[in-house]
Backbone as numpy.savetxt, mean C-alpha at the origin, in Angstrom:
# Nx Ny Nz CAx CAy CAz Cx Cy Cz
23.16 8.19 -2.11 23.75 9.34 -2.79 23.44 9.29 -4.29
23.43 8.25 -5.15 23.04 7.96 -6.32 21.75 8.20 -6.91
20.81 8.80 -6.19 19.40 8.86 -6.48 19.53 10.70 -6.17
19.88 11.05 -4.92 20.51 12.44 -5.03 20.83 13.14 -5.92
22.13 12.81 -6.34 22.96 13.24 -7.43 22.07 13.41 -8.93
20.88 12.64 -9.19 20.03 12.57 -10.19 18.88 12.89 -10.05
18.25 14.09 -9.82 16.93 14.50 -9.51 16.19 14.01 -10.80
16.61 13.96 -11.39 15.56 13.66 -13.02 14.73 12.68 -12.55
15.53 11.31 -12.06 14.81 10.32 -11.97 13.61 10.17 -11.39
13.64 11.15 -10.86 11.75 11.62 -9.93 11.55 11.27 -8.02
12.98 10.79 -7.89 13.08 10.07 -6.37 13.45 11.21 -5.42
12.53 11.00 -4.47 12.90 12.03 -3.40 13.16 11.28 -2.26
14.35 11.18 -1.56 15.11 9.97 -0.67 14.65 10.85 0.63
13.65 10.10 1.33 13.35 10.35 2.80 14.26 10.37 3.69
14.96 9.35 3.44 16.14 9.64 4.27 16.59 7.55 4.79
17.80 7.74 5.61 18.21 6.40 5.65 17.86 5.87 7.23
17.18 4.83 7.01 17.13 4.24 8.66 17.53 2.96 8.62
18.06 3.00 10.30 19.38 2.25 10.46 18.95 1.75 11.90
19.25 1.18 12.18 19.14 0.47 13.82 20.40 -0.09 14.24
21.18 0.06 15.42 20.74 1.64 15.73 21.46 2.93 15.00
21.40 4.22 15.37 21.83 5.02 14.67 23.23 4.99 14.41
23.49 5.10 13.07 25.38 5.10 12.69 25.72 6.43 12.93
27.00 6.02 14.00 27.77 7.36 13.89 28.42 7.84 12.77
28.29 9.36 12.87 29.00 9.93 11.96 27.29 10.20 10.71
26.61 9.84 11.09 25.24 10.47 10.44 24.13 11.27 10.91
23.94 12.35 10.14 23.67 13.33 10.84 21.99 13.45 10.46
22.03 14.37 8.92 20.78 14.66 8.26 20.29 13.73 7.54
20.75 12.67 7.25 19.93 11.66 6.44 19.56 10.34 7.25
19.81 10.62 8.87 18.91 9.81 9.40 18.00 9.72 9.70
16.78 9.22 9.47 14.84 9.51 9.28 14.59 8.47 10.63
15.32 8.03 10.74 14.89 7.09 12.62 15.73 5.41 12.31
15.12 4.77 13.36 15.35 3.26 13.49 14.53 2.26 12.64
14.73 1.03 12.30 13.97 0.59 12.07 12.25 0.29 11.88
11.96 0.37 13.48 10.63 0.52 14.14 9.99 1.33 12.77
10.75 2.65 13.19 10.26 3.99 12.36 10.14 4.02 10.98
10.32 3.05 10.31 10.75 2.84 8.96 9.07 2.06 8.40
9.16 1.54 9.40 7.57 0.11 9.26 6.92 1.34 9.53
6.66 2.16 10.55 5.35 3.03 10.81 5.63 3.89 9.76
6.54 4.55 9.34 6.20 5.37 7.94 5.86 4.81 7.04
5.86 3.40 7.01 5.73 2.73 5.39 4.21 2.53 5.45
3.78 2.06 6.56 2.42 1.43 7.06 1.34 2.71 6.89
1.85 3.82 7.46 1.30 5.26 7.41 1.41 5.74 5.80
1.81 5.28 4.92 1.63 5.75 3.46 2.72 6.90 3.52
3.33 6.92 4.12 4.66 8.07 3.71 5.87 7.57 2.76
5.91 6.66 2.72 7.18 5.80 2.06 6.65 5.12 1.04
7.46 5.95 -0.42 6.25 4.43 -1.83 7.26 3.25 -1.98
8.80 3.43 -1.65 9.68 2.43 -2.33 10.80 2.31 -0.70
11.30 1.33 -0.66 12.11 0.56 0.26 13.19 -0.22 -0.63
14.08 0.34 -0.34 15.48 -0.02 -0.69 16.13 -1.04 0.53
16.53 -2.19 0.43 16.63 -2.64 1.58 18.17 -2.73 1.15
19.19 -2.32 1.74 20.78 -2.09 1.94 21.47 -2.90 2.94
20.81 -3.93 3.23 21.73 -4.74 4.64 22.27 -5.99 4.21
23.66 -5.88 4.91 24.27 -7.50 4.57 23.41 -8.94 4.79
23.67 -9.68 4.10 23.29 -10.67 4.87 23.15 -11.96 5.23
24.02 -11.01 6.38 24.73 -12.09 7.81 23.60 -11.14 8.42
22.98 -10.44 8.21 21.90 -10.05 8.83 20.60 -10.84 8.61
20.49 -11.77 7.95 19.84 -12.39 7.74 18.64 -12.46 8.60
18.12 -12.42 9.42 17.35 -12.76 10.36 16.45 -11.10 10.42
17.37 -10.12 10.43 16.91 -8.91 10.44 16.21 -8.79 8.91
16.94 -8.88 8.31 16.10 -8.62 7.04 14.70 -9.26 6.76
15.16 -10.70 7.17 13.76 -11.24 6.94 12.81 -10.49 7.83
13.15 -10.53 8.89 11.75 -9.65 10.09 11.37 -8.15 9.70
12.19 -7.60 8.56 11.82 -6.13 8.07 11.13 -6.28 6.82
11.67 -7.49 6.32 10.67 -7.94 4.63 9.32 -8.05 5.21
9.02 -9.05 6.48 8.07 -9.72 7.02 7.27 -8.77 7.64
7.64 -7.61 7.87 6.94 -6.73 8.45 6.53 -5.48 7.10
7.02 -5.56 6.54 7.05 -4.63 5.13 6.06 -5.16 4.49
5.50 -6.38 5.02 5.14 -7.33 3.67 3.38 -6.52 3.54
2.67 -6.13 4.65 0.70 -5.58 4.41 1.41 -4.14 4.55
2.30 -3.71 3.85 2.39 -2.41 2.94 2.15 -2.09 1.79
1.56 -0.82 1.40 1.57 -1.27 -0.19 2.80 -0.35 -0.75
3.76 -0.18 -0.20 5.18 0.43 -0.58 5.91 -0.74 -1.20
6.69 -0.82 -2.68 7.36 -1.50 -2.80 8.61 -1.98 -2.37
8.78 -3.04 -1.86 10.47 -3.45 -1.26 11.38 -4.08 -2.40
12.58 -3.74 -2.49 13.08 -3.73 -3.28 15.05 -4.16 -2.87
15.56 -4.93 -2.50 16.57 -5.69 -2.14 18.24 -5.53 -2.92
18.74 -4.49 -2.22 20.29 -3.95 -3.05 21.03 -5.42 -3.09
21.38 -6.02 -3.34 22.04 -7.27 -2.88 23.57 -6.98 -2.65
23.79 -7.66 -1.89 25.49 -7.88 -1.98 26.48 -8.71 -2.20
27.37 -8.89 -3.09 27.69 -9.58 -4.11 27.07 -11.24 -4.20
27.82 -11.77 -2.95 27.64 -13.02 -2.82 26.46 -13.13 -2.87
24.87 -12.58 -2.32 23.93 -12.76 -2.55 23.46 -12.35 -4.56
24.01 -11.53 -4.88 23.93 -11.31 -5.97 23.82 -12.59 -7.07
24.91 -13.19 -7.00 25.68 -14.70 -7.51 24.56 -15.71 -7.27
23.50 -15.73 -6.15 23.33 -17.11 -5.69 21.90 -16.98 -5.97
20.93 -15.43 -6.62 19.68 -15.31 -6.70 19.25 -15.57 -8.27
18.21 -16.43 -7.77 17.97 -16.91 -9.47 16.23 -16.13 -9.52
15.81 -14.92 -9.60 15.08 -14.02 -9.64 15.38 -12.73 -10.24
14.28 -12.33 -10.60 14.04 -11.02 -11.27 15.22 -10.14 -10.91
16.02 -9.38 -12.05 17.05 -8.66 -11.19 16.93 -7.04 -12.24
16.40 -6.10 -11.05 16.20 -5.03 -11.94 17.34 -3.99 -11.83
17.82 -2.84 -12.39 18.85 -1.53 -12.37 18.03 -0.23 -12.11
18.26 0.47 -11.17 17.96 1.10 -10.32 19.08 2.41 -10.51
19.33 3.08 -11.70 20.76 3.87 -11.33 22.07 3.52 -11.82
22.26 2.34 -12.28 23.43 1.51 -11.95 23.48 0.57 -11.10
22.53 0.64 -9.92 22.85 -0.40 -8.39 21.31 -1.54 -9.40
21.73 -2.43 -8.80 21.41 -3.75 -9.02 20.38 -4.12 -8.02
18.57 -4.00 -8.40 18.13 -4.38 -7.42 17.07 -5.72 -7.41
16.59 -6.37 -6.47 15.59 -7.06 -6.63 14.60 -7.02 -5.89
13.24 -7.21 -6.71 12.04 -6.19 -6.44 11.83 -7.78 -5.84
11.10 -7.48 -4.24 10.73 -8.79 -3.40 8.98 -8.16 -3.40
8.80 -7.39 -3.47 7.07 -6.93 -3.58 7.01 -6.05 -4.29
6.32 -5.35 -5.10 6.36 -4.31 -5.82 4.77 -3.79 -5.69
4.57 -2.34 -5.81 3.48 -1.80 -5.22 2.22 -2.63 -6.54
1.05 -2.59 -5.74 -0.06 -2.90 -6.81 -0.57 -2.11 -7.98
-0.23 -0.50 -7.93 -0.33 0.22 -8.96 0.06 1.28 -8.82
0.93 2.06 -9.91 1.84 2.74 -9.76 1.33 3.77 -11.53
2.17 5.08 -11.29 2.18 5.63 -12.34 0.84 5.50 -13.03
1.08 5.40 -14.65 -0.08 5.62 -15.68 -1.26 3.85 -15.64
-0.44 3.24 -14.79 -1.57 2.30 -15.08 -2.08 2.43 -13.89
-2.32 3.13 -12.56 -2.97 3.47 -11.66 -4.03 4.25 -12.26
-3.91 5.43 -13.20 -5.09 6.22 -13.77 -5.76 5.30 -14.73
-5.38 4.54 -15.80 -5.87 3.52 -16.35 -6.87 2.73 -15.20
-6.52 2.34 -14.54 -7.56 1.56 -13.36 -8.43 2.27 -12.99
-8.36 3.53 -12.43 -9.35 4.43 -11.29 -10.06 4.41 -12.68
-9.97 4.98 -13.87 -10.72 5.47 -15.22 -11.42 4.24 -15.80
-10.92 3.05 -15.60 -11.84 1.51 -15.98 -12.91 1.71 -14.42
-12.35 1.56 -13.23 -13.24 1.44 -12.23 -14.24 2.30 -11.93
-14.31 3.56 -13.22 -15.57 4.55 -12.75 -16.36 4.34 -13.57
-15.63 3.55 -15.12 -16.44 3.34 -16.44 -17.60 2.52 -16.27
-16.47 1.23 -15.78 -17.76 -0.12 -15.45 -18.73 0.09 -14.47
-17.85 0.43 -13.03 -18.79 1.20 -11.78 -20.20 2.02 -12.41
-20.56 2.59 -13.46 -21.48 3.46 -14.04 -22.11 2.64 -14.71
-21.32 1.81 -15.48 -22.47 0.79 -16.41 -23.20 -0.03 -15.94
-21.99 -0.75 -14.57 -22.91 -1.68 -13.88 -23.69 -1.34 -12.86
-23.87 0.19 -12.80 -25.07 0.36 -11.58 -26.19 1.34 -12.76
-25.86 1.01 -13.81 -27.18 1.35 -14.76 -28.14 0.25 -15.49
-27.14 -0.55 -15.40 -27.75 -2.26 -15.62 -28.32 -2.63 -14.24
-27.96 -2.85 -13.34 -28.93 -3.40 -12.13 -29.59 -2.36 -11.27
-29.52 -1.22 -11.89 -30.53 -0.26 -11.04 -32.21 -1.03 -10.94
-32.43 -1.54 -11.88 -34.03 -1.74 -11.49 -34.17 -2.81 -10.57
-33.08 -3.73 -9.99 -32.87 -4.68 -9.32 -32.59 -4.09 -8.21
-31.76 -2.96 -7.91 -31.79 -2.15 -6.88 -32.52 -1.27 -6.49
-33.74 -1.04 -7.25 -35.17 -0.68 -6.72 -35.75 -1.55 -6.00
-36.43 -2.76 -6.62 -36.91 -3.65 -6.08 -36.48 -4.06 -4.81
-34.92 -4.15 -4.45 -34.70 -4.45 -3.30 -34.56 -3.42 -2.13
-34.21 -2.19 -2.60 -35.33 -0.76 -1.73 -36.35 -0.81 -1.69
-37.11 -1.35 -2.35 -38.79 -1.14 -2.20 -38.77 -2.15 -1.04
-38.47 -3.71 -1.28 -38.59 -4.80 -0.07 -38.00 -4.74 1.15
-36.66 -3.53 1.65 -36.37 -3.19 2.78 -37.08 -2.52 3.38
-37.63 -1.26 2.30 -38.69 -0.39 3.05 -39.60 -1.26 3.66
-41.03 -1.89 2.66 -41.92 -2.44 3.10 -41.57 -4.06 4.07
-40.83 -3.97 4.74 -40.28 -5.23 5.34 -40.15 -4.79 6.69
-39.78 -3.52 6.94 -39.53 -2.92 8.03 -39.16 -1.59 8.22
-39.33 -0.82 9.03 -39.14 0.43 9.19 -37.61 1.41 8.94
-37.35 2.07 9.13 -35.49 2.34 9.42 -35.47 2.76 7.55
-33.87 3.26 8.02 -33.57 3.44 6.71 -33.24 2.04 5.79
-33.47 2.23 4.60 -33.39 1.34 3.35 -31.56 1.22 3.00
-30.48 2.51 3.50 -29.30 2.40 2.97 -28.53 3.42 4.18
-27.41 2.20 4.78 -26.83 2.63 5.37 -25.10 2.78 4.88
-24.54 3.72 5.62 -22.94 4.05 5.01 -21.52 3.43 6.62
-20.69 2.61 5.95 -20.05 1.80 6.73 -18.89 3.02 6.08
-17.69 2.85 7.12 -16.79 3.01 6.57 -15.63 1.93 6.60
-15.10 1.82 5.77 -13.55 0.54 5.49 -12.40 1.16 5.49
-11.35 0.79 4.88 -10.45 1.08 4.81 -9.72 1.13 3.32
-8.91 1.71 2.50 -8.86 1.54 0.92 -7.21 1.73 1.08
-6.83 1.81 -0.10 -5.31 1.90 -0.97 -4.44 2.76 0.24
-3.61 2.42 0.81 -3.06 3.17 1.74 -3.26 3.51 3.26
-4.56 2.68 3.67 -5.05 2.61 4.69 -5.65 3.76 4.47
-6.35 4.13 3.58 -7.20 5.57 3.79 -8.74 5.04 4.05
-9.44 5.80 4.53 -11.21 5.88 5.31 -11.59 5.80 3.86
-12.40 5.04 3.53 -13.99 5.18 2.51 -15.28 4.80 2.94
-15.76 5.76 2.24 -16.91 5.50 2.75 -17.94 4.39 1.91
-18.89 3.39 2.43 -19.42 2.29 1.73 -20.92 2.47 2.23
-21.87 2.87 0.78 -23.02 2.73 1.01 -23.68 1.11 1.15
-24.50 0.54 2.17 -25.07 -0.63 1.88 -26.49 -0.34 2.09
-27.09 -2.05 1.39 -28.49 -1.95 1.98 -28.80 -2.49 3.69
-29.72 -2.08 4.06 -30.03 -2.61 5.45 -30.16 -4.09 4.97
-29.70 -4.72 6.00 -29.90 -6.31 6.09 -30.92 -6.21 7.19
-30.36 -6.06 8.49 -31.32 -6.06 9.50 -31.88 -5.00 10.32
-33.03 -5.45 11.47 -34.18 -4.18 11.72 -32.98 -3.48 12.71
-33.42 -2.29 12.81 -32.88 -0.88 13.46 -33.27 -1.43 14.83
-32.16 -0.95 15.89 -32.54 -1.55 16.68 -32.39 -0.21 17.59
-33.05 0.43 18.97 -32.29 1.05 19.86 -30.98 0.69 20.60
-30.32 1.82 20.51 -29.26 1.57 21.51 -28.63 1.09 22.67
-30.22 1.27 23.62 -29.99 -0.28 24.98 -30.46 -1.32 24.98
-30.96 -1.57 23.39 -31.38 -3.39 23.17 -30.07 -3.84 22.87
């Protein structure tokens, strides 16, 4: 309700998941647990508030542990007694008291700072070894037939598709060799 009540702060609350569902909640339940990891994993979720006692202990850890090859930050409400006994980073969130257990890899203005360094250098350093990357097009060509540069795709920031130009390493082969 505290992030609600303050639209300024820029947070738009997906909603609360709970395992299993609490009665007496209607519209701000977004699913179970399960559902919480596949939205986070799927890039729908940037921040994780984790709200559970813990004497849950065991649960939490298996939701940190599963939270953990997200790049959504998790972020730990504590409750008192845990409050008292953590000798770590303790950030304010609103008023609520939180502690950041992962925090995303880039966020806000130093995310554009990065993409804007990674296109600068990306340009310089493929204007400095371009003639090195001739030479080694010229020796794929004359080495063997096929194309000189093929495109892989990976995976990037969010589990999104990119696409990756390489050079051929090896000969082209048909499809029932």
């Amino acid at each position: 309700e505290s992030f609600r009540n303050q639209p300024w702060l820029g947070f738009e609350v997906v909603g609360v998941y709970h395992d299993p569902k609490p009665g007496g909640v209607s519209n701000d339940w977004a699913g179970n647990l399960q559902q919480l990891v596949e939205d986070a994993k799927a890039g729908k979720i940037h921040n994780v508030y984790i709200a559970m006692q813990m004497c849950d202990g065991a649960r939490v850890k298996k939701l940190v542990h599963q939270l953990a090859d997200t790049t959504c930050s998790v972020l730990l409400i504590p409750d008192v007694f845990t409050f008292n006994i953590l000798h770590s980073r303790l950030e304010e969130m609103n008023g609520v008291p939180v502690v950041p257990l992962y925090d995303t890899p880039l966020s806000g203005v130093n995310r554009l700072l990065k993409r804007a360094e990674d296109i600068v250098l990306a340009t310089l350093i493929l204007l400095l070894i371009s003639p090195v990357l001739c030479c080694i097009a010229l020796a794929v060509k004359l080495s063997s037939p096929g194309p000189v540069i093929f495109r892989q795709t990976r995976y990037g920031m969010d589990g999104k598709p990119i696409k990756v130009w390489k050079f051929r390493s090896m000969k082209v082969m048909e499809n029932d060799k």
